[in-house]
Backbone as a printed PyTorch tensor [residue, N CA C, xyz], in Angstrom:
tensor([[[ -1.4000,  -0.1270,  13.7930],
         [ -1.4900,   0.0200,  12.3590],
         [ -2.8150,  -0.5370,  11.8870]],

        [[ -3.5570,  -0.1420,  10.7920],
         [ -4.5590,   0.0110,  10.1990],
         [ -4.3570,  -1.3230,   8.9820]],

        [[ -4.2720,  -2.4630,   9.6090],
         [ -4.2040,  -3.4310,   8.1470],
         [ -4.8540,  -3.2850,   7.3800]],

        [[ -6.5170,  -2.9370,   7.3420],
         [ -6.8510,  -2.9060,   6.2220],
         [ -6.6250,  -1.4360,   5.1900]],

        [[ -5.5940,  -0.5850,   5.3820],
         [ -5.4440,   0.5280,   4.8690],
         [ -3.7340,   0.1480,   3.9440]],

        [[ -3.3140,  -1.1100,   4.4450],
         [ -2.0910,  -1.4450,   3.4580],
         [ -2.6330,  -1.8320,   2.0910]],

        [[ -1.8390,  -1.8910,   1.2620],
         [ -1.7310,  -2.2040,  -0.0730],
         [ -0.7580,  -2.4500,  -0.6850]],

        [[ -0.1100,  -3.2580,  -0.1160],
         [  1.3430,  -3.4860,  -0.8600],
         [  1.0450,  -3.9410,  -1.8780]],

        [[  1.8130,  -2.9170,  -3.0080],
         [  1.8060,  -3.3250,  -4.8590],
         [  3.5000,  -4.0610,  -5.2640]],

        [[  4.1720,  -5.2260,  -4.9300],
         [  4.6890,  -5.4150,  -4.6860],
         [  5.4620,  -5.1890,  -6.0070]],

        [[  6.2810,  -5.1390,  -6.8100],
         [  6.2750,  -5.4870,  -8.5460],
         [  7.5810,  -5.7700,  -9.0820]],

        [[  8.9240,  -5.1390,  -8.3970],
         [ 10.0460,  -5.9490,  -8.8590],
         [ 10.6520,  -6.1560,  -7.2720]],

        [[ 11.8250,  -6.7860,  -7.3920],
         [ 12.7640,  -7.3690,  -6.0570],
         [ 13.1100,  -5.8310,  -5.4080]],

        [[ 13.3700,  -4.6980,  -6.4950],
         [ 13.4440,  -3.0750,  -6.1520],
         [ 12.5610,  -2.4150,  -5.7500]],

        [[ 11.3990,  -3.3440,  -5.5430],
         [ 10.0850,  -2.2430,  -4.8520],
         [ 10.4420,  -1.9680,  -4.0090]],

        [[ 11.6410,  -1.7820,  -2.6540],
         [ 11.7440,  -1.5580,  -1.6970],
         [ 12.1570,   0.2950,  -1.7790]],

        [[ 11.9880,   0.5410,  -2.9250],
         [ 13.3480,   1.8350,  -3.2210],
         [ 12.3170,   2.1250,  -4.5810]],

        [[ 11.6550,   1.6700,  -5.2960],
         [ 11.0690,   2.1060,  -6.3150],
         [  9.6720,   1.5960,  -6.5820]],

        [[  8.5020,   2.2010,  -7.0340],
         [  7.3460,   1.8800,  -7.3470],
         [  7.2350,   1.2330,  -8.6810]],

        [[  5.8970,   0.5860,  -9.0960],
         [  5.7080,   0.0850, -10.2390],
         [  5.7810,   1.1500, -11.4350]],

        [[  6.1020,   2.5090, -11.2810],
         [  6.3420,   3.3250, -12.1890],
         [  7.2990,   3.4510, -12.4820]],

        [[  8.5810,   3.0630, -12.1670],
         [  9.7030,   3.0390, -11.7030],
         [ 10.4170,   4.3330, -11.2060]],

        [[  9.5980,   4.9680, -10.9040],
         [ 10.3580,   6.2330,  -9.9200],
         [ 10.3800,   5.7970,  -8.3130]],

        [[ 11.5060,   6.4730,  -7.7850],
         [ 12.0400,   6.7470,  -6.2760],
         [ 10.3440,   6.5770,  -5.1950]],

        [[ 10.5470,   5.3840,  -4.6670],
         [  8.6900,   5.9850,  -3.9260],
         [  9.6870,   6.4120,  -2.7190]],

        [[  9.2830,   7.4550,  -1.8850],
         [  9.8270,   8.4630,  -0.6880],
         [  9.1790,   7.3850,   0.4970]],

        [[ 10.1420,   7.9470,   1.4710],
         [  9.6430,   7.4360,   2.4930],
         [  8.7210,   8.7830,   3.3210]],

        [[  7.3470,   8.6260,   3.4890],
         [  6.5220,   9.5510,   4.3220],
         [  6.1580,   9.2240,   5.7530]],

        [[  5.2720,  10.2370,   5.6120],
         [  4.8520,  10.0990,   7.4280],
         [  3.4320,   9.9150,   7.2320]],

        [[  2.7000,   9.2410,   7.5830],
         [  1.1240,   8.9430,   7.6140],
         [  0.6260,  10.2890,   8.6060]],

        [[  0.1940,  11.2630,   8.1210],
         [ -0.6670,  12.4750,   9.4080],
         [ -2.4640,  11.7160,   9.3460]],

        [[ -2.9900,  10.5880,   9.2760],
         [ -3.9020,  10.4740,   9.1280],
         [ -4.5130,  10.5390,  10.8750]],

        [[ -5.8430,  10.1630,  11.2880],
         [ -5.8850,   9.8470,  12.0810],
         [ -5.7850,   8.4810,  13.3570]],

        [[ -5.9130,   7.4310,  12.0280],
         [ -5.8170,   5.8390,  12.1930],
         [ -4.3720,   5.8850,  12.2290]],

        [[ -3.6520,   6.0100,  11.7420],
         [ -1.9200,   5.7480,  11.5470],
         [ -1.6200,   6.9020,  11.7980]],

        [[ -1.2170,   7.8850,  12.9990],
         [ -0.6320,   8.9090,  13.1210],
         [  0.7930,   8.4980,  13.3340]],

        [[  1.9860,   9.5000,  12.7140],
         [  3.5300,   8.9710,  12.6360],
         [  3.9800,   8.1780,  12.2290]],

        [[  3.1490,   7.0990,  11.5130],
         [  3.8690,   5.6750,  10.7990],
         [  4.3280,   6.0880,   9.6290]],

        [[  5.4390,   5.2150,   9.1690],
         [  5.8440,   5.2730,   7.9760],
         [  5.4990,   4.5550,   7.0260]],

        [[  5.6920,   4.8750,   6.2320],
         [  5.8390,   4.4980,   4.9440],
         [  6.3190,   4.6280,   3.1970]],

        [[  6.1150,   3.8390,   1.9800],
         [  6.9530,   3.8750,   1.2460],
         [  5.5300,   3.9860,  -0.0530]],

        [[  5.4620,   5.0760,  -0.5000],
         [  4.6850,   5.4710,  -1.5830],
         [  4.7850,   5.9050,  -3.1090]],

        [[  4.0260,   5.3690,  -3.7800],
         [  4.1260,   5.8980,  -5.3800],
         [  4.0970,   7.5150,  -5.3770]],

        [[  4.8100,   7.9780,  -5.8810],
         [  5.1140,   9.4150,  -6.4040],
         [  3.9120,  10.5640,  -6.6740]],

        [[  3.4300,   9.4360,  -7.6510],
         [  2.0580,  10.0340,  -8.3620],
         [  0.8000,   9.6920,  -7.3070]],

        [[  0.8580,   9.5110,  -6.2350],
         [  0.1530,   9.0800,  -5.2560],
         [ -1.4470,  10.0580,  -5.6330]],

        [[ -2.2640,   9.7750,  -5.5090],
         [ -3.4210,  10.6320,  -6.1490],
         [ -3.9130,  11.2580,  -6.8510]],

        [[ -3.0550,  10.7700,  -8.3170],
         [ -3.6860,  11.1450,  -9.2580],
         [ -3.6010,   9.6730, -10.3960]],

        [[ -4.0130,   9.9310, -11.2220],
         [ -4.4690,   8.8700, -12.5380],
         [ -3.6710,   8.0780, -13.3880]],

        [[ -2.2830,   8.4780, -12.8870],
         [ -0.8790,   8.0400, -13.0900],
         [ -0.3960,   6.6060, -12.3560]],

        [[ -1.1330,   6.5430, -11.0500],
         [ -0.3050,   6.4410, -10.0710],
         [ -0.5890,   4.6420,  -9.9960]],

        [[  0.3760,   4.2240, -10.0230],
         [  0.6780,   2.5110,  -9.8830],
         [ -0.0340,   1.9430,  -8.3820]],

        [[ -0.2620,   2.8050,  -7.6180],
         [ -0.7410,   2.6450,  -6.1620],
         [ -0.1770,   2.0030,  -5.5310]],

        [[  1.4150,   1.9620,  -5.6290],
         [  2.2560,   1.1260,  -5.0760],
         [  2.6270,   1.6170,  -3.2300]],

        [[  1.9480,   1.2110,  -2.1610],
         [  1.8770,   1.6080,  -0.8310],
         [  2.4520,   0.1580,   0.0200]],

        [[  3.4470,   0.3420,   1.2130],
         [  3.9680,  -0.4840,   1.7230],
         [  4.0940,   0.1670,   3.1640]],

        [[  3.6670,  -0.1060,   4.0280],
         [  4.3270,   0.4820,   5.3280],
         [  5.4500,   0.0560,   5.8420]],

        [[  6.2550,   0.6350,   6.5040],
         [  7.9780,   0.7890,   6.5700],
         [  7.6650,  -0.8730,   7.4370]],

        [[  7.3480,  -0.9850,   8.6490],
         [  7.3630,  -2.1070,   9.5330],
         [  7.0460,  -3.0930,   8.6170]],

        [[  6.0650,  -3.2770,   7.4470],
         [  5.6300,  -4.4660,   6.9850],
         [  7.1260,  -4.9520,   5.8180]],

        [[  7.7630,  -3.8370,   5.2790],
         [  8.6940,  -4.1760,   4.2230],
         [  9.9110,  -4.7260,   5.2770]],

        [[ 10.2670,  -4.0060,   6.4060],
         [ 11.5250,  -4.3980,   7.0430],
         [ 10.9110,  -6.2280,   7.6640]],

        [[  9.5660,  -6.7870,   7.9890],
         [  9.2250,  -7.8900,   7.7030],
         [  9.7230,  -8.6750,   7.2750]],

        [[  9.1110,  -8.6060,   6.0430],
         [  8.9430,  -8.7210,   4.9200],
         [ 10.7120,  -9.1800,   4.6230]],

        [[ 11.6710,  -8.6170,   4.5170],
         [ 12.9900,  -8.2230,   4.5330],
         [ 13.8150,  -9.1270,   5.4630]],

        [[ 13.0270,  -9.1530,   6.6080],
         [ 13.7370, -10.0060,   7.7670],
         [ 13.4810, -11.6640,   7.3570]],

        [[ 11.9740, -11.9680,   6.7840],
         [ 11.4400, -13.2600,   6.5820],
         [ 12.4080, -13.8700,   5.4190]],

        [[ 12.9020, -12.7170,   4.4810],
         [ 13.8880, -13.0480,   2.6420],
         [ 15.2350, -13.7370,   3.5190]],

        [[ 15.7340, -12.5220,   4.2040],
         [ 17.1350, -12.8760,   5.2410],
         [ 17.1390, -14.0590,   6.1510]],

        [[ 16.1020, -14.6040,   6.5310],
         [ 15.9200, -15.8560,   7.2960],
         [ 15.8650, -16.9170,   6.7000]],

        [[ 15.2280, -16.7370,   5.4060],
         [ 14.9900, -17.8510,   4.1830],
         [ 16.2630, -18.6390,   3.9140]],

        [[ 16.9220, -17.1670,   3.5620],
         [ 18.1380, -17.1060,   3.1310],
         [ 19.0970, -18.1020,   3.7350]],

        [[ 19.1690, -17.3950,   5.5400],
         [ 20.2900, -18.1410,   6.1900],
         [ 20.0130, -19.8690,   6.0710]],

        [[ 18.6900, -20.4150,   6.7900],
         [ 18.1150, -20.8540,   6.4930],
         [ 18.3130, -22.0560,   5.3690]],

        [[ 18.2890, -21.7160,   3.9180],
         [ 18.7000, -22.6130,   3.2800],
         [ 20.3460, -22.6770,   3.1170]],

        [[ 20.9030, -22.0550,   3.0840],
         [ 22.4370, -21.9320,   3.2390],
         [ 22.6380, -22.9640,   3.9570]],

        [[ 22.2910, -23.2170,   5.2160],
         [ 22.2470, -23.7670,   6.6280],
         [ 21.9420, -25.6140,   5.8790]],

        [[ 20.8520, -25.5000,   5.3250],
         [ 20.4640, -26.4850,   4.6910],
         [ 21.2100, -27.4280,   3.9460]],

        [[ 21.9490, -26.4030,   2.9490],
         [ 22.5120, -26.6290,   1.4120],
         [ 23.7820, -27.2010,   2.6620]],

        [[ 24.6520, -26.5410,   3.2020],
         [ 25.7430, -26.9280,   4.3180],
         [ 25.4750, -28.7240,   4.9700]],

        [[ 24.5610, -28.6880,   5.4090],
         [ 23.7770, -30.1180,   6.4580],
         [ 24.0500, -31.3090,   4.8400]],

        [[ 23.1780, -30.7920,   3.9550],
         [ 23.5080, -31.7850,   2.3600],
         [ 24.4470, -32.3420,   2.2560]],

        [[ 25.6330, -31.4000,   2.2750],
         [ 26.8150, -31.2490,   1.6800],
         [ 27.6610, -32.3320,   2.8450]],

        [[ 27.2690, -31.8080,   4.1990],
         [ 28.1370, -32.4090,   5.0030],
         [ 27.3740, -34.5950,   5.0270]],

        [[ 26.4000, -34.6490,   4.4910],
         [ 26.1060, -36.1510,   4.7900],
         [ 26.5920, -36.7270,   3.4300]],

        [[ 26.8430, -36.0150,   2.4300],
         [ 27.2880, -36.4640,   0.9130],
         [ 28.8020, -37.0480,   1.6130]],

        [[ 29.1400, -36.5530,   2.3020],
         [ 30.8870, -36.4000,   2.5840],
         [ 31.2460, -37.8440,   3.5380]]])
């Protein structure tokens, strides 16, 4: 993958499913030559004067996704350890 060709426009907790325009961004296929077959998650209006430029590649959001879910367990795990030395 081409890091410097990401641009994640990150803008609500729903960017995963929607762009800063708030329409559906699709999941595509990169035909470029640097990223041939990768995925990714794009603004609608993608090239024209509209367009929020909201771009995420699929591997960086499922990341991204895995790092929220780890946080997650993580402090749970935490908040639990608290709870059990209060006791």
């Amino acid at each position: 993958m081409d890091s410097s060709s990401s641009s994640a426009n990150l803008c609500t907790e729903d960017s995963k499913k929607f762009c800063c325009c708030g329409l559906r961004a699709p999941l595509k296929t990169s035909k470029t030559t640097t990223n041939p077959g990768m995925k990714f998650y794009g603004c609608t209006k993608y090239k024209t004067k509209q367009s929020c430029g909201f771009f995420i590649w699929l591997d960086e959001l499922l990341t991204i996704q895995e790092a929220d879910r780890s946080q997650r367990i993580q402090d749970a795990l935490g908040l639990h350890r608290d709870e059990e030395r209060q006791t």
